[in-house]
N, C-alpha and C positions, 0 to 999 in steps of 0.2 A: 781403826784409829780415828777419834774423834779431835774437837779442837784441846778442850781440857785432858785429854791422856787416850792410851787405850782401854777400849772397852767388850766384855768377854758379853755375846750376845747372847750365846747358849753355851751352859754351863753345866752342866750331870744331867746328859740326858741318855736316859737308855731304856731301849725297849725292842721287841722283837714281833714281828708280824708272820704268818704263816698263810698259804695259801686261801685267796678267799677272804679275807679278815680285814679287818677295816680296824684304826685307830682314830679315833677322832683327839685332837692339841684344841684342848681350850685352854680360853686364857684372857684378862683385857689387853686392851691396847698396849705393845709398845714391852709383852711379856718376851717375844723373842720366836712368838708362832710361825710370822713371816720367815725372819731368818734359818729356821731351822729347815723349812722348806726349801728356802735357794743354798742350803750347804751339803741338802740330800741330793741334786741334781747340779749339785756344784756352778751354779748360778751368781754365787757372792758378787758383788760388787766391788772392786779395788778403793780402797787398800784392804775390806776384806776378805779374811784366811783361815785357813784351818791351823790351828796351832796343836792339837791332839785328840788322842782318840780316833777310831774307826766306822765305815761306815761299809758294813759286809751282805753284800749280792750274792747269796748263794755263796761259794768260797772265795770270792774275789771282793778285797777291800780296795774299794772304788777311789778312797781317796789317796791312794799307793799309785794311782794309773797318769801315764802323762796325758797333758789336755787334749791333744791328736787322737788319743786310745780312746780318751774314756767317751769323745764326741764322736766319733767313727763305731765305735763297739755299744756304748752303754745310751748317751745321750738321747731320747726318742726313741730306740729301740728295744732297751730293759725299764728305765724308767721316761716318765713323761709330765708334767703339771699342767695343770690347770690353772690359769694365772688371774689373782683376785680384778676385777673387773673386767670384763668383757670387752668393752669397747674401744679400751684402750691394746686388748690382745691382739684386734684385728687392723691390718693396714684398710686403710678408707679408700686405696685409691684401687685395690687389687679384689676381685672378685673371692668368692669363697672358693669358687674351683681352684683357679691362680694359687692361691695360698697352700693350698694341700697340696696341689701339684708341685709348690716349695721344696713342702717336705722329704714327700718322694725323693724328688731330684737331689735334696744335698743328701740325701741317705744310701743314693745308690742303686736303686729299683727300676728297672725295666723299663721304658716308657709304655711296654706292649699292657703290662698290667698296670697301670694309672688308673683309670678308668674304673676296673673294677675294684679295683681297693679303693676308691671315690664312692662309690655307691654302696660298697659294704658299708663305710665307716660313717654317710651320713645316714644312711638307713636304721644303722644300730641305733642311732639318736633321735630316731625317730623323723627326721625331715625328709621331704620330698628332693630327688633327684635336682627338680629345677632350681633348690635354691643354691645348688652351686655356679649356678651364673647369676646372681645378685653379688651386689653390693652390700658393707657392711649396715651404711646409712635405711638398706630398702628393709631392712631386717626388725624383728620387736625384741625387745630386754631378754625375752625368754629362747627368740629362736638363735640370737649371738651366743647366747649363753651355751646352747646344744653345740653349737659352730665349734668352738672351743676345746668342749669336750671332744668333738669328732676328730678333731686336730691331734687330741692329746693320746688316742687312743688307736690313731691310724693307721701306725707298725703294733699294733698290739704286743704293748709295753708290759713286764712283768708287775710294777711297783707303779702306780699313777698318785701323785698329791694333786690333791685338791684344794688351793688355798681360797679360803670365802669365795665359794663356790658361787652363792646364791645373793653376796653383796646386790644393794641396790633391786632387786628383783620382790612385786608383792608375796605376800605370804602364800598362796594358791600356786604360782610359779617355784616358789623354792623347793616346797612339799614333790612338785614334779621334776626338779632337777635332784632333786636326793633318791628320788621313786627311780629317778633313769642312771642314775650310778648305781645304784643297785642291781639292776638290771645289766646293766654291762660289764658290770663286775661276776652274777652270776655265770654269763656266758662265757666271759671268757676265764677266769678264774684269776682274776687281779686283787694284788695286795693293795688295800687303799691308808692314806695319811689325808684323812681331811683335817684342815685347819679351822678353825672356825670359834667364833666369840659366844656363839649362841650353844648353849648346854640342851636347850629342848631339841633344837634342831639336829643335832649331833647323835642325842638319842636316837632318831628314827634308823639309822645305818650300821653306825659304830659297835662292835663286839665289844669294844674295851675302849677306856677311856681316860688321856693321860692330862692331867689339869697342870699348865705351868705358868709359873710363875716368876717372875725377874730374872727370865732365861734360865729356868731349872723345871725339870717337870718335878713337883711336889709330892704327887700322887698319881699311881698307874694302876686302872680296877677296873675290872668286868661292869659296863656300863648299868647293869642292874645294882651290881654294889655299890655305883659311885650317888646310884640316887637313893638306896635302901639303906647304906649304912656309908655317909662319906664322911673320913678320917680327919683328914687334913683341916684346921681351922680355914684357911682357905677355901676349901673345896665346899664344908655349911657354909660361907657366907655367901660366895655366889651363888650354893642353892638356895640362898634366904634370898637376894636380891632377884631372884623371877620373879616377875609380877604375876600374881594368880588369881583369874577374872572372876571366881566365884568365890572368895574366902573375903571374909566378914570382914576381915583385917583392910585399911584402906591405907595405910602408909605407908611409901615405896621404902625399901630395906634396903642401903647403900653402904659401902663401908670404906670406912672414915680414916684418912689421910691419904700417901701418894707413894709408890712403889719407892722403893730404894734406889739412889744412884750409882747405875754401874759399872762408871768408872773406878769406884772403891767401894764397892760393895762391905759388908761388915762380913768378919768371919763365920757368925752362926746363921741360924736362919735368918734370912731375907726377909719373912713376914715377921719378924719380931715384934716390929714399930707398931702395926694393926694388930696384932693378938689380941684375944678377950683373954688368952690361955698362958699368954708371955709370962717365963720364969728365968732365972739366974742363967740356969742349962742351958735356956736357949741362943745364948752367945756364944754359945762352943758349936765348929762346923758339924752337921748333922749327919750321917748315913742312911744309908735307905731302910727300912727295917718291913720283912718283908711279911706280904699279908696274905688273907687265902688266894686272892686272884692276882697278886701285884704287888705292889711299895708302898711306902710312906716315908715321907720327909719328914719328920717329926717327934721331935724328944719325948711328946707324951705317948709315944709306943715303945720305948727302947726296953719294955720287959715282955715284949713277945717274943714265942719259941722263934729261935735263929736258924735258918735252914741250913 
């Protein structure tokens, strides 16, 4: 609920992940990436809610579960995040052991095994044992960043998101926090949902890759399709807007005007108003029309074979 009405932050979104597999949610600002993250770990903020639709663990839809269950059974120990800046994730005034030891403690776990579930989890991430007696402050952009992960990953969680993972972090550091999700996803065999604005970066991990838009994912395609053959008007404009440091071309490619407001969203597509491709159709609400690896939100495929 917003001041001028309510507002539906994510709106058709579906998709399924399988052992191992990673989804990367692109999208710009303010598309509904965030939110979709805190309603997979049921994080929402009051007054937001789930108003429908499912969100299915294996056979159990999570959002059927009362809040005592799903914090006790699922919360940190099936799923886990990763929460967009770092240094706001960590209290300042509690060491990193302190904080894992949090964990533990509201989860239930043994005091005898602390310890070594501390040093498993920051070791995965690659840090030295002693930095669990520092401080967040004594810490660099890169090694908070591992902290976080280790946090997130410390009951070894079925499902982990990743929301801008690598915000604020140089480009040499991010390349290594994608290289270390990888890597701990390999080991342990975790579904990933990274969140993220950046499409190159996304590439480096993600199997598949679902592009959304004013709280609707648009397009959902095997991360090779979505940059060899991408559908969605949406989906070429932001590949037209990477800048690419060797191409003759010197003019930044942006695309012109500003998402839809959605507290009254219009009935058909949402990207109507910015279309190069906008026709009469496209004011009628669209369905997903399904492709070789995924969907499309959009009237110029509604004459492909129907599954």
């Amino acid at each position: 609920m917003t001041e001028p009405g309510p507002l539906q932050a994510v709106d058709g979104v579906n998709f399924e992940l399988e052992n191992n597999e990673t989804i990367g949610i692109v999208g710009e600002s303010g598309s509904g990436k965030s939110s979709l993250g805190a309603a997979l770990i049921r994080s929402m903020q009051p007054p937001g809610r789930f108003v429908d639709g499912y969100i299915r663990l294996g056979e159990t839809d999570v959002t059927k579960m009362q809040d005592s269950s799903f914090t006790r059974d699922v919360r940190w120990k099936r799923i886990a995040i990763v929460f967009q800046g770092a240094m706001n994730a960590l209290d300042p005034v509690y060491t990193v052991e302190s904080q894992l030891m949090e964990i533990l403690r509201e989860h239930g776990i043994e005091e005898a095994h602390w310890n070594e579930k501390i040093a498993e989890s920051l070791e995965s991430v690659g840090l030295d044992l002693s930095v669990g007696k520092k401080y967040p402050h004594e810490l660099s952009g890169g090694m908070k960043q591992r902290v976080v992960i280790a946090m997130a990953i410390i009951l070894r969680p079925e499902l982990l998101i990743a929301d801008e993972p690598t915000t604020a972090l140089d480009v040499l550091i991010q390349k290594k926090i994608i290289e270390l999700l990888k890597k701990v996803q390999d080991e342990r065999q975790m579904k990933i949902v990274l969140i993220s604005h950046d499409l190159a970066l996304v590439s480096m991990i993600a199997d598949k890759i679902g592009i959304m838009y004013a709280g609707q994912l648009v397009e959902i395609a095997s991360a090779k399709e979505i940059y060899k053959n991408p559908m969605h008007p949406y989906t070429q404009d932001l590949i037209k807007a990477i800048p690419r440091l060797h191409s003759k071309e010197k003019k930044i490619y942006f695309i012109p005007g500003q998402p839809p407001n959605l507290v009254s969203p219009e009935d058909g597509c949402r990207y109507y108003p910015r279309c190069a491709y906008a026709m009469e159709k496209c004011k009628k609400p669209v369905p997903e029309f399904p492709t070789p690896t995924g969907y499309v939100r959009c009237w110029l495929y509604d004459d492909l074979p129907k599954n």
